[in-house]
ROSE-4610 file (N, C-alpha, C; in Angstrom, 1 decimal, always signed):
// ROSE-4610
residu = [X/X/X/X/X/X/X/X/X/X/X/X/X/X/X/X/X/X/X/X/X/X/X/X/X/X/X/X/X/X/X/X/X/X/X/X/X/X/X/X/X/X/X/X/X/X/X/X/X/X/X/X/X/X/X/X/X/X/X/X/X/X/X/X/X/X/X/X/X/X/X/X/X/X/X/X/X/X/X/X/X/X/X/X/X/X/X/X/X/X/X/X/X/X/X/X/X/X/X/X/X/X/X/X/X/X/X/X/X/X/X/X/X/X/X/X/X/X/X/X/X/X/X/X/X/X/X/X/X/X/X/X/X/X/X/X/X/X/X/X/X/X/X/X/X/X/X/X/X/X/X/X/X/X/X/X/X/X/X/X/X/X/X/X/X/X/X/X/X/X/X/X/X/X/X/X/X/X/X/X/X/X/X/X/X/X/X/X/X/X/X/X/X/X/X/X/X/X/X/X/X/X/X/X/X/X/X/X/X/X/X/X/X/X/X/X/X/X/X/X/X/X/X/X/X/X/X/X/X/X/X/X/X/X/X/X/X/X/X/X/X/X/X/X/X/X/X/X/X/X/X/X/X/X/X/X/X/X/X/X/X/X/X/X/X/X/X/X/X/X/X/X/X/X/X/X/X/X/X/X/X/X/X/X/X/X/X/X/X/X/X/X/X/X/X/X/X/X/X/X/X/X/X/X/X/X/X/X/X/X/X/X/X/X/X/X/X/X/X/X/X/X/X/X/X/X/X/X/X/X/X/X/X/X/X/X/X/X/X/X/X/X/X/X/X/X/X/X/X/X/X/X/X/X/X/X/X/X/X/X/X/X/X/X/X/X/X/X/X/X/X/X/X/X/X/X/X/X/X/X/X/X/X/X/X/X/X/X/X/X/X/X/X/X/X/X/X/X/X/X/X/X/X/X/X/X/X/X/X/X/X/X/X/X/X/X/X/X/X/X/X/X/X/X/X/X/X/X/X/X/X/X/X/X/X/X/X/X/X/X/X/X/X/X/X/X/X/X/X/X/X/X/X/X/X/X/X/X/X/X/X/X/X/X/X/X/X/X/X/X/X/X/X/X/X/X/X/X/X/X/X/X/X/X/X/X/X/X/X/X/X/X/X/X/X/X/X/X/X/X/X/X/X/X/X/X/X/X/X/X/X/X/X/X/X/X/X/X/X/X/X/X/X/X/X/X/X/X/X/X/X/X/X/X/X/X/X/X/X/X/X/X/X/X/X/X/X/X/X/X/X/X/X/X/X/X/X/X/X/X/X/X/X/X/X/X/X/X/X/X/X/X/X/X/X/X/X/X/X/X/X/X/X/X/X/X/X/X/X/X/X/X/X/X/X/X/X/X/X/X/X/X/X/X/X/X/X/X/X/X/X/X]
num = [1/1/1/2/2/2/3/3/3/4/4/4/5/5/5/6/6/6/7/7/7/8/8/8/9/9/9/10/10/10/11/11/11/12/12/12/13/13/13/14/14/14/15/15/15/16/16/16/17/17/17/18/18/18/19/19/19/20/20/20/21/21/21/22/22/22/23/23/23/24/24/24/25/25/25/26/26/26/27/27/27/28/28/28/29/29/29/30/30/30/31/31/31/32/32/32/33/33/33/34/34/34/35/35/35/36/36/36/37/37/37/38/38/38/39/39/39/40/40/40/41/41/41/42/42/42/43/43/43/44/44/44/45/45/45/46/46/46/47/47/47/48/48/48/49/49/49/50/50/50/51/51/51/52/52/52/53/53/53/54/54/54/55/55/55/56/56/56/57/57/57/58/58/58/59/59/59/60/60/60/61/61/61/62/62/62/63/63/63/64/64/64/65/65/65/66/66/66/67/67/67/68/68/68/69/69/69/70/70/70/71/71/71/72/72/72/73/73/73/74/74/74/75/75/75/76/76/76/77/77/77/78/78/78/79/79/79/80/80/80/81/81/81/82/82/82/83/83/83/84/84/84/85/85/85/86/86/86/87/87/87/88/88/88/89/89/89/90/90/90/91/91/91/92/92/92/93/93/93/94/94/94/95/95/95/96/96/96/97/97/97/98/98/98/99/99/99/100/100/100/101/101/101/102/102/102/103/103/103/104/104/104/105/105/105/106/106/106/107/107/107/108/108/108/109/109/109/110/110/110/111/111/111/112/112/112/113/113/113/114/114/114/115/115/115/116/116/116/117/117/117/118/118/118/119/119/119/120/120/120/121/121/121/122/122/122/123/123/123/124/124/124/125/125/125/126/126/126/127/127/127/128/128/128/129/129/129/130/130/130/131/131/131/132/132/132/133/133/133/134/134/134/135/135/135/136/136/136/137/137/137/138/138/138/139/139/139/140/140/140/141/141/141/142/142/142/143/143/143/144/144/144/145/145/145/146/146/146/147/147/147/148/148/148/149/149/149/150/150/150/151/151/151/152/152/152/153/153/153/154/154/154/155/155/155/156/156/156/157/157/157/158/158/158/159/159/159/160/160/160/161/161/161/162/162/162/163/163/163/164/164/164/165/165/165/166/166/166/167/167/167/168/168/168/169/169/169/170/170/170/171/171/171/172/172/172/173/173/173/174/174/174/175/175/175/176/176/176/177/177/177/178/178/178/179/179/179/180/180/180/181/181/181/182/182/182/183/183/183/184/184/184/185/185/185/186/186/186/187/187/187/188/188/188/189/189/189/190/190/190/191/191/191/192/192/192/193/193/193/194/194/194/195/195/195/196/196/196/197/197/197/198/198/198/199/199/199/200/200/200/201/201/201/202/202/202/203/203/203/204/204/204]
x = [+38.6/+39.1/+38.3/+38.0/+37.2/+37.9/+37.5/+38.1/+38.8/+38.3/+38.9/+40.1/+40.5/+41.2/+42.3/+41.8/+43.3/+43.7/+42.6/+42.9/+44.1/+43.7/+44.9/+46.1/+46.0/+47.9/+48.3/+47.2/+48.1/+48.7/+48.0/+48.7/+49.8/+49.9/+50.5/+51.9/+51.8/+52.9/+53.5/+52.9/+53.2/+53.8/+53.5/+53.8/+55.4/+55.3/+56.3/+57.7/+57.3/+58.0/+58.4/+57.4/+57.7/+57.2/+57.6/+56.8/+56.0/+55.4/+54.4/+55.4/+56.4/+57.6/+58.2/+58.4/+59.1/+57.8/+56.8/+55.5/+55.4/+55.6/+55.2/+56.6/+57.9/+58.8/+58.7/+58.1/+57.9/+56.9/+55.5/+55.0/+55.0/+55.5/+56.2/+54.8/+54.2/+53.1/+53.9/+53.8/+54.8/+54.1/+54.7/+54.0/+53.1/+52.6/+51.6/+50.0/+50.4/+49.8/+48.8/+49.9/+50.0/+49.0/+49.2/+48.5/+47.5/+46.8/+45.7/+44.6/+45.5/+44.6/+44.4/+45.2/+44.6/+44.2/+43.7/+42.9/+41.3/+41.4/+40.2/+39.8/+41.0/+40.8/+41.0/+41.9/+42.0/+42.0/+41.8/+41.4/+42.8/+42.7/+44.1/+43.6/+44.6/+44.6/+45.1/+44.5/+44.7/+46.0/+47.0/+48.1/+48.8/+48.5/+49.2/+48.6/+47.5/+47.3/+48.0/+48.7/+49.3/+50.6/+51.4/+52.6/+52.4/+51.5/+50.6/+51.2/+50.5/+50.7/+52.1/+52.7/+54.0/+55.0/+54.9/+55.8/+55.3/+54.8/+54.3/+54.6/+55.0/+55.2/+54.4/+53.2/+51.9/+51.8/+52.1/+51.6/+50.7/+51.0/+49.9/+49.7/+48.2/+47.5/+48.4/+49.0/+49.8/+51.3/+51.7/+53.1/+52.5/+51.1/+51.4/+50.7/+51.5/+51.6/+50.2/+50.7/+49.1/+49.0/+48.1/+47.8/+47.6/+47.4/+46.6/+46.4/+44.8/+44.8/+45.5/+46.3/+46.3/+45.1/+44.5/+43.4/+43.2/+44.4/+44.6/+45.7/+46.2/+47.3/+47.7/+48.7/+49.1/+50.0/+48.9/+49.7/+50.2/+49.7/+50.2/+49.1/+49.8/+49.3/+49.0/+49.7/+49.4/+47.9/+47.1/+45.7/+45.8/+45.2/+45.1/+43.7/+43.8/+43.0/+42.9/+41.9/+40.9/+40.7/+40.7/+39.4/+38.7/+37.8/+36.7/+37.3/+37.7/+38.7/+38.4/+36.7/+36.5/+35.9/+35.9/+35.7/+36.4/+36.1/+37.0/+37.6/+38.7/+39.2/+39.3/+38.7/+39.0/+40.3/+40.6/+42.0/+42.2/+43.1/+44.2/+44.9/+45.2/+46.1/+46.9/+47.2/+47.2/+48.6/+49.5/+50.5/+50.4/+52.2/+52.2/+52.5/+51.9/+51.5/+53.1/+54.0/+55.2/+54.4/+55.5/+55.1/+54.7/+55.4/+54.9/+53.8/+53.2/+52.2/+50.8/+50.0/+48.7/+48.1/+47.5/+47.1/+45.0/+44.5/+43.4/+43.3/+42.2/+42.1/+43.2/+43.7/+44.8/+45.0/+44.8/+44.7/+46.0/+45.9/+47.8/+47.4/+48.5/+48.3/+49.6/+50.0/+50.9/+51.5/+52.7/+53.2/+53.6/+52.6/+53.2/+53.6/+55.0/+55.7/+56.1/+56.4/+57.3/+56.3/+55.3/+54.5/+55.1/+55.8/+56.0/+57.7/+58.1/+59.6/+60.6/+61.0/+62.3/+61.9/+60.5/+60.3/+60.0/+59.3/+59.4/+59.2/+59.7/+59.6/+58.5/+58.6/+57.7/+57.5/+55.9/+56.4/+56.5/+57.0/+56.5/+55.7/+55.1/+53.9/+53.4/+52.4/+52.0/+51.0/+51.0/+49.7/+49.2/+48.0/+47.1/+46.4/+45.8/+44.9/+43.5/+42.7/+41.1/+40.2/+40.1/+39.4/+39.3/+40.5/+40.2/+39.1/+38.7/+37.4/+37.7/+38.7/+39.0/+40.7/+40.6/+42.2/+43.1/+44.1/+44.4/+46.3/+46.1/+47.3/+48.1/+48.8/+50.0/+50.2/+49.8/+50.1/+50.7/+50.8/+51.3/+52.8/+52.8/+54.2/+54.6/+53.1/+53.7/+53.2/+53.3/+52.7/+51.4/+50.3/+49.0/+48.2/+47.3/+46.5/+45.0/+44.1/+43.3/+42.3/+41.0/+39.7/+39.4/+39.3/+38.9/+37.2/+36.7/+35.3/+34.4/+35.4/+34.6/+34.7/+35.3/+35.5/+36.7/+38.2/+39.2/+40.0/+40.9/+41.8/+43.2/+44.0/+45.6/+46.3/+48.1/+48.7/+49.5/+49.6/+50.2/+51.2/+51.5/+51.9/+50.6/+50.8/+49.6/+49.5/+49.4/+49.8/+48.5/+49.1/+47.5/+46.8/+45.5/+45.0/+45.3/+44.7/+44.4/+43.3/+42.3/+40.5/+41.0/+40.1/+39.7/+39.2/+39.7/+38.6/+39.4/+39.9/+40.3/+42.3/+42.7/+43.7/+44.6/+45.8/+46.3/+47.1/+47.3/+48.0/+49.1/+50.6/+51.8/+52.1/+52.3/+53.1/+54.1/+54.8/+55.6/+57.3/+56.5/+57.1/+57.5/+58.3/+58.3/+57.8/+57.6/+57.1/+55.7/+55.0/+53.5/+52.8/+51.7/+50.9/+50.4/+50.4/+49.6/+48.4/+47.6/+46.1/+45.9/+45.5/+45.4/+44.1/+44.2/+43.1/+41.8/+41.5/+40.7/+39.9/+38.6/+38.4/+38.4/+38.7/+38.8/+38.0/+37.4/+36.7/+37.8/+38.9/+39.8/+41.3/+42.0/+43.5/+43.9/+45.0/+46.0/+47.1/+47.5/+49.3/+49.5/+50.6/+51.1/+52.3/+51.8/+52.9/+54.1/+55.4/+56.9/+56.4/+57.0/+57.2/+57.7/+57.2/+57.5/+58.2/+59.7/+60.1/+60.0/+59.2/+59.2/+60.4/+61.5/+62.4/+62.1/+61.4/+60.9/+59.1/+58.5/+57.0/+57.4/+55.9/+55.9/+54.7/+54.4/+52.6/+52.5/+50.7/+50.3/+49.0/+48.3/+47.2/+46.3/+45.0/+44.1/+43.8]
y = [+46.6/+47.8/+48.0/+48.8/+49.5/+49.5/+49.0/+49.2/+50.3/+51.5/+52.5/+52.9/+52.6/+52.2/+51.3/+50.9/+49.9/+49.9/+50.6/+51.4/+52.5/+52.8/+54.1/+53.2/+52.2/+51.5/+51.3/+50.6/+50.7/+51.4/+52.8/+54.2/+54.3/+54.3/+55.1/+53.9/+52.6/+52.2/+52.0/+52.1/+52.5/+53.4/+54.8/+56.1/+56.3/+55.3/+55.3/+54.0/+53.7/+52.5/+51.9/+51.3/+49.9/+49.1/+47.3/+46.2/+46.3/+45.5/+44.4/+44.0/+43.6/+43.3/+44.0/+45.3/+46.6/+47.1/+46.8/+47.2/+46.6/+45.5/+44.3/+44.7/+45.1/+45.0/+46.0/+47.4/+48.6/+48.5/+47.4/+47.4/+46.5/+45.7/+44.5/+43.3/+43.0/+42.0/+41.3/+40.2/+39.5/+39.9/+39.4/+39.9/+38.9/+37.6/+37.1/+37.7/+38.2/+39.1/+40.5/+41.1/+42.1/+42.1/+40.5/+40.5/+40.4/+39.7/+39.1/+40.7/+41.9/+43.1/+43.5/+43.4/+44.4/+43.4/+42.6/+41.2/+41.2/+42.3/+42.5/+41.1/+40.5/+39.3/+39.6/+40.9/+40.8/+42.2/+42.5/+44.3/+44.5/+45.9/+46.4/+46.8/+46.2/+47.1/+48.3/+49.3/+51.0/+51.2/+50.3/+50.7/+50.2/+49.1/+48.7/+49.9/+50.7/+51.4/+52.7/+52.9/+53.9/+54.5/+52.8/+52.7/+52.6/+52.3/+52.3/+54.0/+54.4/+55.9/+56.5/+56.1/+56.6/+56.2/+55.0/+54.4/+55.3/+55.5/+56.6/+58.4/+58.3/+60.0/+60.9/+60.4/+60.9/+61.2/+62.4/+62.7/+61.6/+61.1/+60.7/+62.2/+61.9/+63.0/+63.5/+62.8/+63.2/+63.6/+63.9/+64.2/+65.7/+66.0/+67.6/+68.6/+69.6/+70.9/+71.1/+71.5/+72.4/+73.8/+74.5/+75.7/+76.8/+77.6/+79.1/+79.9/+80.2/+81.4/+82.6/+83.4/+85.1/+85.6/+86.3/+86.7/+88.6/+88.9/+90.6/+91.4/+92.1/+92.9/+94.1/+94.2/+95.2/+96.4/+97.7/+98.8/+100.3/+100.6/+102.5/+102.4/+103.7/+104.1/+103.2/+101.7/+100.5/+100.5/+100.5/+99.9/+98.4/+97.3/+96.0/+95.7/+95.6/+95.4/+93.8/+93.4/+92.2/+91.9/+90.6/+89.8/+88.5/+88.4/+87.5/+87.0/+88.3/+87.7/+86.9/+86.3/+85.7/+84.5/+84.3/+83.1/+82.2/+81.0/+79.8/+79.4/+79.2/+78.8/+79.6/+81.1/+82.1/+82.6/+83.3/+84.4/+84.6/+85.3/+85.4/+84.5/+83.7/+82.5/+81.6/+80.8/+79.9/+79.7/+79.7/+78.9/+77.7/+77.6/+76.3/+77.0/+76.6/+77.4/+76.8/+77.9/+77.6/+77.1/+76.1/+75.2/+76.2/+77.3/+77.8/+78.9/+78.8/+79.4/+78.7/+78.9/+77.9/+77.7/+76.1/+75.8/+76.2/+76.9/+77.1/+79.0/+79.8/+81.1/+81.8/+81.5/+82.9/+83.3/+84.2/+85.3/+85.2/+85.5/+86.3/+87.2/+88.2/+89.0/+89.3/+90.0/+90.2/+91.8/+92.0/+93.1/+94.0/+94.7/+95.3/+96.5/+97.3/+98.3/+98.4/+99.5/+100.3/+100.2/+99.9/+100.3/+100.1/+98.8/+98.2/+98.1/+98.6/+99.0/+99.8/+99.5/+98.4/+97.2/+97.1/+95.9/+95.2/+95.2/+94.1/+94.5/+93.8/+93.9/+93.7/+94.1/+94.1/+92.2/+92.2/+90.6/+89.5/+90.2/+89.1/+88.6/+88.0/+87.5/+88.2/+88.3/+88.5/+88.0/+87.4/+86.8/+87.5/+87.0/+87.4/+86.9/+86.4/+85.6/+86.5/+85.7/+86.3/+86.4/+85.9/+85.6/+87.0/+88.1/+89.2/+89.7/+90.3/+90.9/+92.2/+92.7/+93.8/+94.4/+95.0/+95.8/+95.6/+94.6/+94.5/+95.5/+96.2/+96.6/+96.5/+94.7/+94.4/+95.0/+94.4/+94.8/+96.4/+97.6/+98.8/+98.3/+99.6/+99.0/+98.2/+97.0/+96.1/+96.4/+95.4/+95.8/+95.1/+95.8/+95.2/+95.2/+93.9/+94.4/+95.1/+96.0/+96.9/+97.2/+97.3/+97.8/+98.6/+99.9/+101.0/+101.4/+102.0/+102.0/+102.1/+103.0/+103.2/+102.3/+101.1/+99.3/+99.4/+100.1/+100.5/+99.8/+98.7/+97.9/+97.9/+97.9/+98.9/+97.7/+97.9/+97.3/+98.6/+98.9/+100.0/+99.3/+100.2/+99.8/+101.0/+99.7/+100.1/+101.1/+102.5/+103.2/+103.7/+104.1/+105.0/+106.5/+106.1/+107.7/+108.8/+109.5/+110.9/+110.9/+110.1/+110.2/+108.4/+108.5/+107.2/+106.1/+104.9/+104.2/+104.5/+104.9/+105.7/+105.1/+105.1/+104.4/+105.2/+105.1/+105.9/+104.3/+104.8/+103.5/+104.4/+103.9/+104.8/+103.3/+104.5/+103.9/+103.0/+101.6/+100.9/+101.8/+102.6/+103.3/+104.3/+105.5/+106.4/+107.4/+107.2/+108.6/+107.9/+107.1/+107.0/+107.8/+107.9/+108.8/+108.2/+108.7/+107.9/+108.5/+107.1/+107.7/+107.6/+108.7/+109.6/+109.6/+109.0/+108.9/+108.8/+107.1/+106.7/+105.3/+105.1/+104.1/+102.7/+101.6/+100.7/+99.2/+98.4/+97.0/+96.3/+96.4/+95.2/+95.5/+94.6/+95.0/+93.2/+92.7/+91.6/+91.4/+91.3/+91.5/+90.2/+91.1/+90.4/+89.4/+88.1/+87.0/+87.4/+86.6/+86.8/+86.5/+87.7/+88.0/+86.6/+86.3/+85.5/+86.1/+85.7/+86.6/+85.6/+86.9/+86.1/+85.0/+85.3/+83.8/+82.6/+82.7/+81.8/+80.9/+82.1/+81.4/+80.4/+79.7/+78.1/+78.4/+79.0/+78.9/+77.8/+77.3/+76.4/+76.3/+75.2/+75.5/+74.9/+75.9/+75.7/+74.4]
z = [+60.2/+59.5/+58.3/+58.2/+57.1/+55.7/+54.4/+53.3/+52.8/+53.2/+52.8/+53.7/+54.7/+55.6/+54.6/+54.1/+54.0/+52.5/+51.8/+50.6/+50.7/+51.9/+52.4/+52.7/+53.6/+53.7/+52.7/+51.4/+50.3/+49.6/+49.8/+48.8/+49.6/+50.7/+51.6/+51.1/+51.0/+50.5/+49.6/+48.1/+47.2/+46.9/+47.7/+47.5/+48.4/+48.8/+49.9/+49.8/+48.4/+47.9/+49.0/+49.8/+51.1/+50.7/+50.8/+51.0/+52.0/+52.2/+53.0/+54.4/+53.9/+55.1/+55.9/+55.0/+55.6/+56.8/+56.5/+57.4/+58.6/+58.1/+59.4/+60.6/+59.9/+61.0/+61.5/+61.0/+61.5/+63.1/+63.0/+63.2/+64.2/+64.4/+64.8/+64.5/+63.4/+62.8/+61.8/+61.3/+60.1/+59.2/+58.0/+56.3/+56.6/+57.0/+56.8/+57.9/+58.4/+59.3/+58.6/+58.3/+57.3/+56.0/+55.7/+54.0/+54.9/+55.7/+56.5/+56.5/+57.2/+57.3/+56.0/+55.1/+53.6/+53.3/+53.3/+52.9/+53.6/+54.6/+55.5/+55.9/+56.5/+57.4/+58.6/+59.0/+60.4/+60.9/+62.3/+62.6/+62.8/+63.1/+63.6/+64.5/+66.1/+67.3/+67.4/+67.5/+68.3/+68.0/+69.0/+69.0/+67.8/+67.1/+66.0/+64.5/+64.5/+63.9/+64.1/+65.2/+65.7/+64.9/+65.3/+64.5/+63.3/+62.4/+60.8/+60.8/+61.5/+60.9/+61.0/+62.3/+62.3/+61.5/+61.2/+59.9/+58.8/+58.2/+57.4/+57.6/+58.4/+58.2/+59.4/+59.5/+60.1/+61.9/+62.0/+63.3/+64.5/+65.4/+66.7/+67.0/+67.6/+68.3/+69.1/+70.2/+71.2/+71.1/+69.5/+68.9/+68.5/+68.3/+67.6/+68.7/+68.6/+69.4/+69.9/+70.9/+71.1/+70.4/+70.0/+69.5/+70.5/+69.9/+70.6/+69.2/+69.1/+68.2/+68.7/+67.8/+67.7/+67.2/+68.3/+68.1/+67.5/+67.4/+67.1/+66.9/+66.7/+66.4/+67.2/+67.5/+68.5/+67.3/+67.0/+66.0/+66.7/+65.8/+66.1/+67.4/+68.6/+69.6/+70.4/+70.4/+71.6/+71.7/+70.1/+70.5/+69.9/+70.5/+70.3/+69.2/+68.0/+67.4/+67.2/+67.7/+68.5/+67.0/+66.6/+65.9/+66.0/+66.5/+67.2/+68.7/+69.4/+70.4/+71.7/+71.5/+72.6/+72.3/+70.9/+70.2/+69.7/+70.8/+71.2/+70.0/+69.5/+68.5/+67.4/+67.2/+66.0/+66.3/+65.8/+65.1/+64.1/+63.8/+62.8/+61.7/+63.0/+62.8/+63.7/+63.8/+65.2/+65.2/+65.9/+66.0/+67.4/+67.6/+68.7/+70.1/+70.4/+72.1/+73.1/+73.2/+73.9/+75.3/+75.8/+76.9/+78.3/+78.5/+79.9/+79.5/+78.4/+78.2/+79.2/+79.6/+80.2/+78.8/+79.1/+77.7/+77.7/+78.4/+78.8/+79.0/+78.1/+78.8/+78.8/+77.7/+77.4/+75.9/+75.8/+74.2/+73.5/+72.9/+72.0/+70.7/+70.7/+70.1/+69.3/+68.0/+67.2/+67.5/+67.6/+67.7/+66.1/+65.7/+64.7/+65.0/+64.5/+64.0/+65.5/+65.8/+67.1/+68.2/+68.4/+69.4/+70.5/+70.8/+72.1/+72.3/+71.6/+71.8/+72.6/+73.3/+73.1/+73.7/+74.6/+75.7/+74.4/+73.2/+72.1/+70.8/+70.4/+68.6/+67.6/+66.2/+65.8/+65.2/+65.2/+64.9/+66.5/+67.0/+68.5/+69.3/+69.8/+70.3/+71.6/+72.1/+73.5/+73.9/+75.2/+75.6/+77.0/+77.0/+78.4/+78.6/+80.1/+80.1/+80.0/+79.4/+78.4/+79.8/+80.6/+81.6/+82.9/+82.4/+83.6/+83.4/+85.1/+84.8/+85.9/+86.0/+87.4/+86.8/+87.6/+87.6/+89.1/+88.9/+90.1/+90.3/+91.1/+91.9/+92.1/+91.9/+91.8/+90.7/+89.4/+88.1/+87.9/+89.1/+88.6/+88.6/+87.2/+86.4/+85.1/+85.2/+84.5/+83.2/+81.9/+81.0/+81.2/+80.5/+80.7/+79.3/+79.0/+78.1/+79.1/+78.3/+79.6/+78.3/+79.0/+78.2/+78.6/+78.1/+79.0/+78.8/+79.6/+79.2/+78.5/+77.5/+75.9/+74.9/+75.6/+74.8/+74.1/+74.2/+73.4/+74.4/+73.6/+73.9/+74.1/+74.7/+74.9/+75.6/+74.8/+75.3/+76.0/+77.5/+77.8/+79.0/+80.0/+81.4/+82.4/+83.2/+84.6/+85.3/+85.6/+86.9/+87.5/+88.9/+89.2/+88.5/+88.7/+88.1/+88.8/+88.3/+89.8/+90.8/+90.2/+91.2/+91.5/+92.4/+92.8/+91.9/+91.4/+91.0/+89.2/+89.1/+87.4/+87.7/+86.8/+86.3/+84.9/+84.8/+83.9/+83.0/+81.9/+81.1/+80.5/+80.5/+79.7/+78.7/+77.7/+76.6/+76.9/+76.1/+76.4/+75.9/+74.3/+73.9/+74.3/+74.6/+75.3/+74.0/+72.8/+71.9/+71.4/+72.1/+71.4/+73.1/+72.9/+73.8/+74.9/+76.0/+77.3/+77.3/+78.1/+78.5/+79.6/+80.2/+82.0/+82.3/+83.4/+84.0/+83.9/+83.6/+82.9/+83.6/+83.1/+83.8/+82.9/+84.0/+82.8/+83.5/+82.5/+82.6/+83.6/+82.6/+83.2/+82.6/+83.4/+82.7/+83.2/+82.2/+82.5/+82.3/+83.3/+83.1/+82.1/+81.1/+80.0/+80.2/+80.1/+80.3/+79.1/+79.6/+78.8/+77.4/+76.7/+75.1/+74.1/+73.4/+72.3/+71.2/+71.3/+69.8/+68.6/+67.3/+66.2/+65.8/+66.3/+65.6/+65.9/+67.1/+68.0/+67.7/+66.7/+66.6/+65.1/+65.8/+65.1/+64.3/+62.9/+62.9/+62.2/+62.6/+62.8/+61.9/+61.3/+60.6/+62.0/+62.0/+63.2/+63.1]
């Protein structure tokens, strides 16, 4: 174990008003054990450093949340204002990725003011998976995030256009404006709403 390593169990027990004893039983190593590592006589195995941290306060890797950046904001007229929205790890700001979320290739975005009301509030989360590249069919009806060809980003619902090949998107809202018959990159049906009571944010 590295000095500075063990410089840290000391703060950490000091600061923590524990013995040497209170450690070892956390840990299950005796106090003669114990002096042995801050003595840099002996290593710590993996797992006995594990419990080091957890007696302490300190997260295991496999106790903290998974993330997802919010990569943009959903405002006036259900346009999705994107920022760095296809770069792995940017956003906004990250919170904890609810469990039936997929933890791979899915966006989220922030709902501000009325846009998406009554289906959600302001402040609630939405996701979609980043990976569409087509407009599929089933999705008429549902809510969708959609790029239409002039690169303008929309959280609407899906319907047919009038021409072939062209697509219409309606408001979630019934008093913000629909866009008719239009062509678009791609559209992704929007997985179940996250209500703000419910987000966790998270430092990336």
């Amino acid at each position: 174990m590295k000095g500075m390593d063990i410089m840290w169990i000391r703060q950490q027990l000091a600061l923590a008003g524990k013995t040497q004893g209170d450690l070892g039983d956390a840990v299950g190593l005796t106090s003669v054990q114990i002096n042995k590592i801050l003595q840099g006589g002996r290593r710590l195995k993996a797992d006995e450093a594990d419990r080091i941290r957890k007696f302490f306060g300190f997260s295991l890797p496999e106790e903290r949340p998974s993330t997802i950046p919010v990569v943009g904001r959903v405002g006036a007229g259900d346009y999705v204002e994107l920022v760095d929205a296809y770069e792995k790890g940017s956003g906004l700001y990250h919170i904890a990725r609810p469990q039936w979320v997929p933890s791979h290739g899915v966006a989220a975005a922030e709902i501000v003011g009325s846009s998406a009301e009554p289906w959600a509030l302001s402040g609630d989360i939405i996701f979609w998976q980043r990976a569409a590249i087509t407009v599929f069919p089933d999705d008429l009806g549902r809510p969708v995030v959609a790029e239409t060809a002039d690169g303008k980003v929309m959280l609407k619902r899906l319907a047919n256009g009038q021409d072939a090949g062209r697509w219409s998107l309606l408001s979630i809202n019934p008093t913000h404006p629909n866009v008719m018959n239009v062509e678009l990159k791609w559209a992704a049906r929007v997985l179940p709403v996250l209500p703000r009571d419910d987000v966790r944010y998270l430092e990336p």
